[in-house]
N, C-alpha and C positions, 0 to 999 in steps of 0.2 A: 357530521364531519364534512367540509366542505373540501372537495378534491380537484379542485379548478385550478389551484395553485402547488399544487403535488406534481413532481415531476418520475416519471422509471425512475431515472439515474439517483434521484437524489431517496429516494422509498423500497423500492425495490419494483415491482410490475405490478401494475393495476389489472385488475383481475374484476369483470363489473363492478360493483360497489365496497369491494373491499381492497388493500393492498397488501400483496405478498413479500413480505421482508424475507432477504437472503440471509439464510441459516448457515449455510458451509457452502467450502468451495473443495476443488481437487486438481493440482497442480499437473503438468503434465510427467512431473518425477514421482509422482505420487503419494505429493505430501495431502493433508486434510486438514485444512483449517477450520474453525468454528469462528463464524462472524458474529461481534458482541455488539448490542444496540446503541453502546458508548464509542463507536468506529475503532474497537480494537479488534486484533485478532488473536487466536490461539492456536501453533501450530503443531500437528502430530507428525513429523520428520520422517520418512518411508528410509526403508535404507536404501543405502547406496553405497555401488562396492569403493569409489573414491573417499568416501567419508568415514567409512567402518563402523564399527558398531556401537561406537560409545558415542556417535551422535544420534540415534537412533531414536525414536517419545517425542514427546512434550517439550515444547520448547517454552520459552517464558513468553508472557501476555504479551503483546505490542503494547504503548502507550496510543497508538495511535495507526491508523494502516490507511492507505487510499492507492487508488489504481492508475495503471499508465499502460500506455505500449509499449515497447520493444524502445523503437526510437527515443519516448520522453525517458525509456531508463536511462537509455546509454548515455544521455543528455547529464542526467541526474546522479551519475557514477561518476561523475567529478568528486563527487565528497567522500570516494575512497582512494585518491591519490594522493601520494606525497607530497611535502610542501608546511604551506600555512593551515592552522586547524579549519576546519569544515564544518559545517551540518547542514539539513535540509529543512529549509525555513517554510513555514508559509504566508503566503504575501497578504496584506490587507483587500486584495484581490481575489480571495479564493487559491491564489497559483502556487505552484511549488516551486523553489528554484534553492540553488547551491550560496548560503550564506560567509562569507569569509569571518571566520571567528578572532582571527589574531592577525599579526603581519599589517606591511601597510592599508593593505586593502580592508582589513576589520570592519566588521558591520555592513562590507556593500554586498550585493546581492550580485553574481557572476550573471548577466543578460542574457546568455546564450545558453543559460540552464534554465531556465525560464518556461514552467509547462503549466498546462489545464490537466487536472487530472479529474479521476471518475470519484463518486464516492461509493458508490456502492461496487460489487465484482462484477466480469462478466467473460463469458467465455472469450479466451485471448488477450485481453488486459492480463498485467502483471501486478502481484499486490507487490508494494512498499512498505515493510514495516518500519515505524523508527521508536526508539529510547533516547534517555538523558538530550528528550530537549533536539533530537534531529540530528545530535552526532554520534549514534549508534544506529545504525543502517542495514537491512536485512532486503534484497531485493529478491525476489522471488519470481520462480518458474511460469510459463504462461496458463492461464484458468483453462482446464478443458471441459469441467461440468461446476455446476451450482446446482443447489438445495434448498427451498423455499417453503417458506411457511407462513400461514395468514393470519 
């Protein structure tokens, strides 16, 4: 296996001759996700007394998950305001940014939502999850631990 072109971010930590892919993560609310090798996630919901109890488990698979800061969220939480439909696209770039679904602006991609994000988790990134295509949006708490395995 040639690891000259393997990066952390994109593998998980190089570890001498092997790579340790991230297994789970643990939010700072104290949710548990399980990271899937198809970049989804699976989350298991901590409670919380704002939420109660019937949101409580398992929540459905991500189609898809990848990580930001604080800043690329806030950026990226354009695509839960009101308005013209939304979702979060990703760019032929690698980037994530806020797609206009309908309305004049349809199809263009809002510039100022415009991020790099991580693919793997890491303590302090926040994961992203999305459904149906990037307009069901689940943005989540900041990572305080990761769980690896080789």
């Amino acid at each position: 296996m040639n690891n000259s072109n393997m990066t952390s971010e994109s593998r998980g930590a190089l570890v001498g001759s092997r790579t340790l892919r991230v297994t789970a993560f643990t939010t700072s609310k104290g949710s548990i996700y399980t990271v899937h090798e198809d970049d989804t996630t699976s989350r298991n919901k901590a409670y919380r007394p704002e939420h109660g109890r019937d949101e409580v488990g398992q929540q459905p698979r991500s189609q898809h998950t990848f990580y930001v800061t604080q800043e690329q969220a806030d950026a990226l939480s354009l695509v839960q305001t009101h308005g013209s439909a939304k979702c979060i696209a990703r760019l032929s770039t690698g980037q994530y940014g806020v797609a206009y679904m309908s309305g004049k602006d349809a199809g263009k991609i809002e510039r100022r939502t415009v991020v790099d994000a991580a693919a793997t988790p890491a303590i302090g990134l926040l994961p992203v999850e999305v459904w149906e295509g990037g307009s069901r949006v689940h943005f989540g708490n900041n990572i305080v631990a990761v769980q690896s395995a080789g």
